[in-house]
N, CA, C and O atoms as CSV, one atom per row, in Angstrom:
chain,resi,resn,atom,element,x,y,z
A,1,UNK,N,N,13.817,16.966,-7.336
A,1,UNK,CA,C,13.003,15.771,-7.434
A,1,UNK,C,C,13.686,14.653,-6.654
A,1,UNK,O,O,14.688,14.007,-6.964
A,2,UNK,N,N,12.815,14.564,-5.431
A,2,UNK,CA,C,13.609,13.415,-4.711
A,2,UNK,C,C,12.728,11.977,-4.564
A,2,UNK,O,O,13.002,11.143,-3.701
A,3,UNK,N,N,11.584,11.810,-5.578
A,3,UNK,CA,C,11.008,10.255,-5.139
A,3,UNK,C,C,10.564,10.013,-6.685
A,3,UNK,O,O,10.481,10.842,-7.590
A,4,UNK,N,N,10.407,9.169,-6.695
A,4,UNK,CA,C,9.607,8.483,-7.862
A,4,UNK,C,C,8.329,8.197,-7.398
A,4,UNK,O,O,8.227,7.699,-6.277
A,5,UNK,N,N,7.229,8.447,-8.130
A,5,UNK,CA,C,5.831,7.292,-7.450
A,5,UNK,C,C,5.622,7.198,-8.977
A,5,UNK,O,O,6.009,7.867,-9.935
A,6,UNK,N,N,4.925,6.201,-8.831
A,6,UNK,CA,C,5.040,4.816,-9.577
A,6,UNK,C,C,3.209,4.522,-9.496
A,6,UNK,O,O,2.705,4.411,-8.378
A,7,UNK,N,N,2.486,4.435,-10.522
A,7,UNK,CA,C,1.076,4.291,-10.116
A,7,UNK,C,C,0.785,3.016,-11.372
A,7,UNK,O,O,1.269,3.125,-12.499
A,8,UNK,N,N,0.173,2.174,-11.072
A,8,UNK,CA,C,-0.039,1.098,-11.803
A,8,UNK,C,C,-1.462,0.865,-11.858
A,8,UNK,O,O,-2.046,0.481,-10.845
A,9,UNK,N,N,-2.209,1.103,-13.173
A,9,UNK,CA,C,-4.013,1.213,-13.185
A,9,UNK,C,C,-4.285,0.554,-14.505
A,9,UNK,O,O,-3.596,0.165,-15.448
A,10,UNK,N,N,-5.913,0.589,-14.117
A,10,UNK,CA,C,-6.612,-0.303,-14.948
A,10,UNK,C,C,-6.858,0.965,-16.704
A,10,UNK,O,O,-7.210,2.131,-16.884
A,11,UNK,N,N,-6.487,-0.004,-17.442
A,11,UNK,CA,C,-6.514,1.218,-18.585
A,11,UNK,C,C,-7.211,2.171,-18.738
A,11,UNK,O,O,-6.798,3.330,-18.735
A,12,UNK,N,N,-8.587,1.759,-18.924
A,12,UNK,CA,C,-10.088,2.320,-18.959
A,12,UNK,C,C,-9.795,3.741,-18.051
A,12,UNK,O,O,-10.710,4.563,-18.116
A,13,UNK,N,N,-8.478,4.162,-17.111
A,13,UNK,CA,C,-8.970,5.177,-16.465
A,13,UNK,C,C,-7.137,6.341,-16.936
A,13,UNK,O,O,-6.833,7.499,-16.650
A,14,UNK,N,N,-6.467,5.350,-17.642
A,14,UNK,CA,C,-5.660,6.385,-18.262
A,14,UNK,C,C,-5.726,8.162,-18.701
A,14,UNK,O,O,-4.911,9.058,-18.485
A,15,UNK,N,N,-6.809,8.171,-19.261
A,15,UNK,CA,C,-6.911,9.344,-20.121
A,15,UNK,C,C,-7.459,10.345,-18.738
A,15,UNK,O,O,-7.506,11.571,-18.841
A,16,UNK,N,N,-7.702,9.893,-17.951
A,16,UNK,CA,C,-8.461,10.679,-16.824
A,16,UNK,C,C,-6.905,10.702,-16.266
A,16,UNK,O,O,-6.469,11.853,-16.299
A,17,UNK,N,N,-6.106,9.895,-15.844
A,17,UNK,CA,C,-5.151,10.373,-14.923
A,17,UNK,C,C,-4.230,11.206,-15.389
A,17,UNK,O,O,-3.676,12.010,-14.640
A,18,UNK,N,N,-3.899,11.101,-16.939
A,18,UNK,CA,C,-3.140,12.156,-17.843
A,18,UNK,C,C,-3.791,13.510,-17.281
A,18,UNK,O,O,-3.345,14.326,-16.475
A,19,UNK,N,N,-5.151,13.461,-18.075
A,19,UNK,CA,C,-5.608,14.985,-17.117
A,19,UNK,C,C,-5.306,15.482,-16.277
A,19,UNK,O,O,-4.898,16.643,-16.231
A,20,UNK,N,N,-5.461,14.532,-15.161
A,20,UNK,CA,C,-5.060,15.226,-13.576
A,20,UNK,C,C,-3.646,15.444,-13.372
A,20,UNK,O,O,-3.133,16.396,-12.783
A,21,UNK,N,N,-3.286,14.833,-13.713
A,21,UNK,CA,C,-1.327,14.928,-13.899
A,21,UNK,C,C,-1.316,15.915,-14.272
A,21,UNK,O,O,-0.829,16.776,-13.539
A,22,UNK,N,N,-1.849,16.309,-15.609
A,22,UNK,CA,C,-1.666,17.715,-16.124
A,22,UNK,C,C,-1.577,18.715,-16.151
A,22,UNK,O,O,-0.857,19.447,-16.830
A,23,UNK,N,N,-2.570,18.983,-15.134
A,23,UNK,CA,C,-3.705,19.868,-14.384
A,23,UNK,C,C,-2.538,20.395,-13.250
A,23,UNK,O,O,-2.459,21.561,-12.862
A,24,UNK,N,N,-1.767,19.426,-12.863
A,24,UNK,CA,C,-0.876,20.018,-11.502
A,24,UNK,C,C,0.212,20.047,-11.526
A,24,UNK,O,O,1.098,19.265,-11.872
A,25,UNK,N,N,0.143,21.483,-10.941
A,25,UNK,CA,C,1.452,22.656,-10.763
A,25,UNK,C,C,2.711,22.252,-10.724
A,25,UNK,O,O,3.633,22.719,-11.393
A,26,UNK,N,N,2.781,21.179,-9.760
A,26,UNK,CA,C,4.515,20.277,-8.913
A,26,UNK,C,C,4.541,19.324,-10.282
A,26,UNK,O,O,5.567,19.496,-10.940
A,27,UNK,N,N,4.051,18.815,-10.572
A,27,UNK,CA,C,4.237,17.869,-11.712
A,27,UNK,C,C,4.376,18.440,-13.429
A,27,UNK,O,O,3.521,18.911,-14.180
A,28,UNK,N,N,6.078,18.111,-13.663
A,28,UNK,CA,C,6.315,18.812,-15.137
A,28,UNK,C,C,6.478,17.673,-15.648
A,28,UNK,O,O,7.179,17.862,-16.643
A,29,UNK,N,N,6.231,16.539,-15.549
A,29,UNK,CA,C,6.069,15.466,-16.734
A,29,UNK,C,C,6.292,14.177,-16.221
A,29,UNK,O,O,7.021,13.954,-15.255
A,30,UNK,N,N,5.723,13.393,-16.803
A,30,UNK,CA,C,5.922,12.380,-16.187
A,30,UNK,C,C,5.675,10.672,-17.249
A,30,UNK,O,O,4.594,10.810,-17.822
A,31,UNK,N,N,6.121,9.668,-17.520
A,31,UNK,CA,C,6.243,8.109,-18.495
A,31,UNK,C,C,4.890,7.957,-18.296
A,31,UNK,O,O,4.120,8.572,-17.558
A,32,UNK,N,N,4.646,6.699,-19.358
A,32,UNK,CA,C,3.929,5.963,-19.147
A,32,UNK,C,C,3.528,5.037,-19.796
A,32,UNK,O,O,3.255,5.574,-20.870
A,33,UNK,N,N,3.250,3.772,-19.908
A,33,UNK,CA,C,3.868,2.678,-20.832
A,33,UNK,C,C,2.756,1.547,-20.488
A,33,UNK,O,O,2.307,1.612,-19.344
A,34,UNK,N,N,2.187,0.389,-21.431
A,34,UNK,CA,C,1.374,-0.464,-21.068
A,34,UNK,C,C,2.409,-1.671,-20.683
A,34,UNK,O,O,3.535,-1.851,-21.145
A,35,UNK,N,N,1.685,-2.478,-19.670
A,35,UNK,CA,C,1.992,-4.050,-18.941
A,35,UNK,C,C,1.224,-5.051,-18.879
A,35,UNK,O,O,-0.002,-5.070,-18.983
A,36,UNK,N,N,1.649,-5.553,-18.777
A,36,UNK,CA,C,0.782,-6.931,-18.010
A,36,UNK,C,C,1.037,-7.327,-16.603
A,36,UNK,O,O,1.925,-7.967,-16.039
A,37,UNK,N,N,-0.046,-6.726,-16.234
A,37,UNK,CA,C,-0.155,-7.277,-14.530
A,37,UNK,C,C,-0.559,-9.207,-14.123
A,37,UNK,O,O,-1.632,-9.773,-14.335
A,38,UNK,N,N,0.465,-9.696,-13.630
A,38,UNK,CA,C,0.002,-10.951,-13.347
A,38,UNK,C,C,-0.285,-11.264,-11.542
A,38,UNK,O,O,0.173,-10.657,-10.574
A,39,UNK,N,N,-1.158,-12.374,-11.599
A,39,UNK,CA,C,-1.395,-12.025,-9.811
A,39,UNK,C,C,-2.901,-12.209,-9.411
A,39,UNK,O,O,-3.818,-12.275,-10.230
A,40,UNK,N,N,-3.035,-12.279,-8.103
A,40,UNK,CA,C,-4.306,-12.478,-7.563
A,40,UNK,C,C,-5.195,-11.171,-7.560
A,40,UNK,O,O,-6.425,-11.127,-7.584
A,41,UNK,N,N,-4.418,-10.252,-7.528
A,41,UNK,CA,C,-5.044,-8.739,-7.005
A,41,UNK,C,C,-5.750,-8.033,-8.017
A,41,UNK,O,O,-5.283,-7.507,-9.026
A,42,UNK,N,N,-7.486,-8.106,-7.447
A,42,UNK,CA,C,-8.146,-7.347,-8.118
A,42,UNK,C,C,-9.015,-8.379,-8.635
A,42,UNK,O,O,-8.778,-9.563,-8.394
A,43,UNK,N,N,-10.145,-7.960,-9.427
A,43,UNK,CA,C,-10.982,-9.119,-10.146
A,43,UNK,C,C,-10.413,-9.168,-11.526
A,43,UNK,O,O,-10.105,-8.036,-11.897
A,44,UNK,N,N,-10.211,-9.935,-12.259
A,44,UNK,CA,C,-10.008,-10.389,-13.815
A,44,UNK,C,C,-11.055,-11.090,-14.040
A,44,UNK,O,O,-11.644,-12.035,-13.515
A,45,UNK,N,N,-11.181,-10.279,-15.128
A,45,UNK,CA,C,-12.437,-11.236,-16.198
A,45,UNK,C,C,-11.983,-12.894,-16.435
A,45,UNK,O,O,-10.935,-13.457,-16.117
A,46,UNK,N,N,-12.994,-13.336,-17.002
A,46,UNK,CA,C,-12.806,-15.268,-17.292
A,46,UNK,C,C,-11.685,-14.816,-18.344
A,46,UNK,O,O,-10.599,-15.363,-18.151
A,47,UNK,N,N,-11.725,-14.178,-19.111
A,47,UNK,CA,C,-10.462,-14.253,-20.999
A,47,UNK,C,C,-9.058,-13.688,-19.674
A,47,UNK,O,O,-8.050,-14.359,-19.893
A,48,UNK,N,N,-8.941,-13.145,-19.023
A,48,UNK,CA,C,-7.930,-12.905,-17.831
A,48,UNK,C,C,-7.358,-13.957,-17.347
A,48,UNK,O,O,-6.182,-14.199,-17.618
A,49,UNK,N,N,-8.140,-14.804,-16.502
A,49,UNK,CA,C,-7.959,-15.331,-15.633
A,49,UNK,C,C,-7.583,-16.664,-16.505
A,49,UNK,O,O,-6.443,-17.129,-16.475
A,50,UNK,N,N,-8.524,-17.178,-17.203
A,50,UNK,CA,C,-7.416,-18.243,-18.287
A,50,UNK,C,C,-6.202,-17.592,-18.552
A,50,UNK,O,O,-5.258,-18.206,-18.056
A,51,UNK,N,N,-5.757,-16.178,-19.386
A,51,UNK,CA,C,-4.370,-16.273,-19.813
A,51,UNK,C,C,-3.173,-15.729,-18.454
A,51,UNK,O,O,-1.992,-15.445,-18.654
A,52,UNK,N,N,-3.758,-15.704,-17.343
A,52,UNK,CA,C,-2.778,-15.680,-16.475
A,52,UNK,C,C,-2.428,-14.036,-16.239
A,52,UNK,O,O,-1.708,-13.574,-15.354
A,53,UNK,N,N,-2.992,-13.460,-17.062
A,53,UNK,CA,C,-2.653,-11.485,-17.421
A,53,UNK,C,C,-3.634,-10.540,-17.235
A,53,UNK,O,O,-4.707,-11.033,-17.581
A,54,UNK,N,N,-3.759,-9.448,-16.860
A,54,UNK,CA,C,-4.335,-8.401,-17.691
A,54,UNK,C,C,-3.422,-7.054,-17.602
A,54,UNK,O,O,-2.377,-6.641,-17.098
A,55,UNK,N,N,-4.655,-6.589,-18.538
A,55,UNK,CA,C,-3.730,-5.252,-19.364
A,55,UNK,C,C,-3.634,-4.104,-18.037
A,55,UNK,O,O,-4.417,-4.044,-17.089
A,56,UNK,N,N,-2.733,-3.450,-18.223
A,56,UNK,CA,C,-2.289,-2.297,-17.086
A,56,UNK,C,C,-1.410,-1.395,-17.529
A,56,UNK,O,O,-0.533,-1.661,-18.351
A,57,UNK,N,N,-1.638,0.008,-16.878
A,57,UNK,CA,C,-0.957,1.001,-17.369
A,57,UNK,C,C,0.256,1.456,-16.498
A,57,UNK,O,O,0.234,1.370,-15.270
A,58,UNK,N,N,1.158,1.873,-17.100
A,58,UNK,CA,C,2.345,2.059,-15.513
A,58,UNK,C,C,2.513,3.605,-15.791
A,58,UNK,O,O,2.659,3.907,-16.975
A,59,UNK,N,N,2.513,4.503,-14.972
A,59,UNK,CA,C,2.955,5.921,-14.920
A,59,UNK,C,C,3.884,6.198,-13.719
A,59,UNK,O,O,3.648,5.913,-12.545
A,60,UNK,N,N,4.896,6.755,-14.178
A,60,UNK,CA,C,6.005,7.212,-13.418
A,60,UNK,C,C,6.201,8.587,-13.304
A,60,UNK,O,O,6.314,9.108,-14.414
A,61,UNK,N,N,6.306,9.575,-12.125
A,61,UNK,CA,C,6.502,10.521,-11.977
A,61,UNK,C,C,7.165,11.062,-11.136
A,61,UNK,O,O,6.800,10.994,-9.963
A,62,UNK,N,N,8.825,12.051,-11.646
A,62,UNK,CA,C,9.341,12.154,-10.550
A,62,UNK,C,C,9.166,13.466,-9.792
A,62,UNK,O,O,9.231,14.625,-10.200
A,63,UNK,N,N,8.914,12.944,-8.510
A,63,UNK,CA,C,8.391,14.885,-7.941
A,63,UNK,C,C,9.258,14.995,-6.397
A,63,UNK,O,O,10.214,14.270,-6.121
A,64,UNK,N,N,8.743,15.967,-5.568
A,64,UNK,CA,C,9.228,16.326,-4.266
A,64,UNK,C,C,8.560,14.771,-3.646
A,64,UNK,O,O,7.791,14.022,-4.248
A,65,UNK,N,N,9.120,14.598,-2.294
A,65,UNK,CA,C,8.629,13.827,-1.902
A,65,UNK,C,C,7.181,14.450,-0.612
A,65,UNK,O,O,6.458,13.752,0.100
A,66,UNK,N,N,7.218,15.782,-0.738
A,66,UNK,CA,C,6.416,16.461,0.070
A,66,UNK,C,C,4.775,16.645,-0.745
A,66,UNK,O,O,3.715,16.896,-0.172
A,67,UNK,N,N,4.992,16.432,-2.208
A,67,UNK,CA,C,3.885,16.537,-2.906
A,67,UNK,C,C,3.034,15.453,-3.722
A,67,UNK,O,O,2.407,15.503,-4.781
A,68,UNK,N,N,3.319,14.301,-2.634
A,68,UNK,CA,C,3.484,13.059,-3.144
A,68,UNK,C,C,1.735,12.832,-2.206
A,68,UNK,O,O,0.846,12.036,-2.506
A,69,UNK,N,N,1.747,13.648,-1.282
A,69,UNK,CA,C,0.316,12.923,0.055
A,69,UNK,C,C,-1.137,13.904,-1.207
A,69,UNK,O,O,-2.304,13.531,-1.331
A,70,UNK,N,N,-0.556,14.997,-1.840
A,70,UNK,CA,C,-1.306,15.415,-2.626
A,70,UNK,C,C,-1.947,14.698,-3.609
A,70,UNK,O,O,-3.108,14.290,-3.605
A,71,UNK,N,N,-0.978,14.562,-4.568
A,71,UNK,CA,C,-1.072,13.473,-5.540
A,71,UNK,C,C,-2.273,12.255,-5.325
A,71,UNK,O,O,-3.257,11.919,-5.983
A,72,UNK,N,N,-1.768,11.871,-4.287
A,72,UNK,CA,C,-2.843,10.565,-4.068
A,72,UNK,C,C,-3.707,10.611,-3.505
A,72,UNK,O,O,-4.498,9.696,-3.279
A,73,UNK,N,N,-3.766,12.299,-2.959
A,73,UNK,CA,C,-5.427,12.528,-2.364
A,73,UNK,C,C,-6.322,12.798,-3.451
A,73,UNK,O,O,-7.430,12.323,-3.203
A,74,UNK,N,N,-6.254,13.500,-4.793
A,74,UNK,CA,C,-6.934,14.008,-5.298
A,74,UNK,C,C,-7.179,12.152,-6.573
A,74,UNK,O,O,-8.105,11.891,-7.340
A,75,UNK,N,N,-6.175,11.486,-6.310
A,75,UNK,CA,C,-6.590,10.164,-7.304
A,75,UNK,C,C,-7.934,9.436,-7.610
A,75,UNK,O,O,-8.176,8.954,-8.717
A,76,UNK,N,N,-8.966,9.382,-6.336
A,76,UNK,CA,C,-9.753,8.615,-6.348
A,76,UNK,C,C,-11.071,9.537,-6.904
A,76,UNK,O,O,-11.944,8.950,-7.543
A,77,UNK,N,N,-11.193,11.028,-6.638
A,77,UNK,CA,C,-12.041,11.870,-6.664
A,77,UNK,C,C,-11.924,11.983,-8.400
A,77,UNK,O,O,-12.892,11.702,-9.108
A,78,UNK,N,N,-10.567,12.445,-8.984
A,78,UNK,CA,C,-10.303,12.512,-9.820
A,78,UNK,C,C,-10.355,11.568,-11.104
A,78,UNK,O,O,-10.937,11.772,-12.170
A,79,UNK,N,N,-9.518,10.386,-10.672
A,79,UNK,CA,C,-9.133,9.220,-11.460
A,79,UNK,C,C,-10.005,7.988,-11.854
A,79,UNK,O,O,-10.371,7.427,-12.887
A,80,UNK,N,N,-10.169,7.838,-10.351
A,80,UNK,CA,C,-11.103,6.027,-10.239
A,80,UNK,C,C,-10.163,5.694,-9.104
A,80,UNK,O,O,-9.160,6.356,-8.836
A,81,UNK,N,N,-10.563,4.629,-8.465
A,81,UNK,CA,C,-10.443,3.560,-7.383
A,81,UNK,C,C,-9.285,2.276,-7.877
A,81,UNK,O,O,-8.492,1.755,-7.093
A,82,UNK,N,N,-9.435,1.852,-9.670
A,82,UNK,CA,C,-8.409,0.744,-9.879
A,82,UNK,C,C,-6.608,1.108,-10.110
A,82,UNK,O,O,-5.888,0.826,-11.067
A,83,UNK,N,N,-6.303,1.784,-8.911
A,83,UNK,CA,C,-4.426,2.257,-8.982
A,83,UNK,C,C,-3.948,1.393,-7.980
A,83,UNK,O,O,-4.669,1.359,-6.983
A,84,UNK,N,N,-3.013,0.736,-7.955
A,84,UNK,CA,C,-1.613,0.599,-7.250
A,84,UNK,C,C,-0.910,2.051,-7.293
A,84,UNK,O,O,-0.986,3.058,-7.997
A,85,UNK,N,N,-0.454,1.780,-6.585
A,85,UNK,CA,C,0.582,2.749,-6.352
A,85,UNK,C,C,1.730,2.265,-5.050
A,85,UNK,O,O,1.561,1.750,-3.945
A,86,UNK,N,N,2.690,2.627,-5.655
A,86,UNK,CA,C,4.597,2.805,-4.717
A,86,UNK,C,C,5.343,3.774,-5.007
A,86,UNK,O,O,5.259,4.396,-6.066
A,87,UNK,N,N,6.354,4.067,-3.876
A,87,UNK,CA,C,7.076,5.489,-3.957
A,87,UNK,C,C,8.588,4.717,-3.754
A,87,UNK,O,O,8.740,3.680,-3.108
A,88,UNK,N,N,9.687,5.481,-4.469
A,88,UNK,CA,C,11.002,4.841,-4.312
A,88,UNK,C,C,11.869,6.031,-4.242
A,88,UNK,O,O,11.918,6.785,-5.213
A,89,UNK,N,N,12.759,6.334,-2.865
A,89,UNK,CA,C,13.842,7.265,-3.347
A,89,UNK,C,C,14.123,7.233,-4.408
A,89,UNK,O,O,14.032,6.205,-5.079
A,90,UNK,N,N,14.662,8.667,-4.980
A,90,UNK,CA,C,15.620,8.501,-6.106
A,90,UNK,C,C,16.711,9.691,-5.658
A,90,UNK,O,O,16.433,10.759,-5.112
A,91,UNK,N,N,18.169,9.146,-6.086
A,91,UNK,CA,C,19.135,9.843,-5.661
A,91,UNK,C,C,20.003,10.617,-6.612
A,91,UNK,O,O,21.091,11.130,-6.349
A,92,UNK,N,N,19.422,10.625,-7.645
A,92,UNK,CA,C,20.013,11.556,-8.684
A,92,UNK,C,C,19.193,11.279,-9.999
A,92,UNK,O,O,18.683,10.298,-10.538
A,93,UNK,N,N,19.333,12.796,-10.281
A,93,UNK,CA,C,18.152,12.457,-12.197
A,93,UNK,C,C,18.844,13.505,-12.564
A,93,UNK,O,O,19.396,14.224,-11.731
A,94,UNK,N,N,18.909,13.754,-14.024
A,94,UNK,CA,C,19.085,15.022,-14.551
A,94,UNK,C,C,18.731,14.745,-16.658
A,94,UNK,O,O,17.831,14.182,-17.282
A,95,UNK,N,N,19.933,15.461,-17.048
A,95,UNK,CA,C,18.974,15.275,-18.344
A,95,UNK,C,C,20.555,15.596,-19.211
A,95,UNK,O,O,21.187,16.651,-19.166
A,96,UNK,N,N,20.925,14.341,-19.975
A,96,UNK,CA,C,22.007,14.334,-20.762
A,96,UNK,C,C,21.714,15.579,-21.915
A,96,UNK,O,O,20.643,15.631,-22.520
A,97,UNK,N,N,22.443,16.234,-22.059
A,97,UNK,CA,C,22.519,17.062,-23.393
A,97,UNK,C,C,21.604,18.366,-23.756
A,97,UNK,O,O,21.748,18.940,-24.835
């Protein structure tokens, strides 16, 4: 496992991206944790846009970096259209104990 990608979405489409995550072979597991996205990007509702936030999901998954153009082809067909997404080397992982 040499990258991290990092996908940041609108909640409403969580339970669909668990699926697809699931569903594929290169991918043995992967976080995922709620945020608050702050920022211009994207539309926010009026109860949003007064408190400065909205709700967002973060999923982290570490895989090859060769199975990464996959991943994000099958997102939009699969998932929905509301993801961020970024990829970050990673130079060592393993698993205490």
């Amino acid at each position: 496992m040499d990258t991290l990608l990092t996908l940041n979405l609108n909640p409403q489409l969580e339970e669909d991206l668990v699926d697809y995550l699931l569903e594929l072979d290169h991918i043995s597991g992967f976080t995922s944790w709620p945020v608050r996205g702050h920022g211009r990007h994207g539309a926010m509702s009026l109860a949003e846009q007064v408190s400065g936030r909205r709700q967002r999901i973060v999923v982290e998954v570490l895989l090859n970096a060769v199975d990464v153009p996959a991943v994000l082809a099958g997102l939009a067909a699969q998932v929905g259209l509301d993801i961020t997404w970024w990829q970050q080397p990673v130079t060592g992982s393993g698993r205490v104990g």
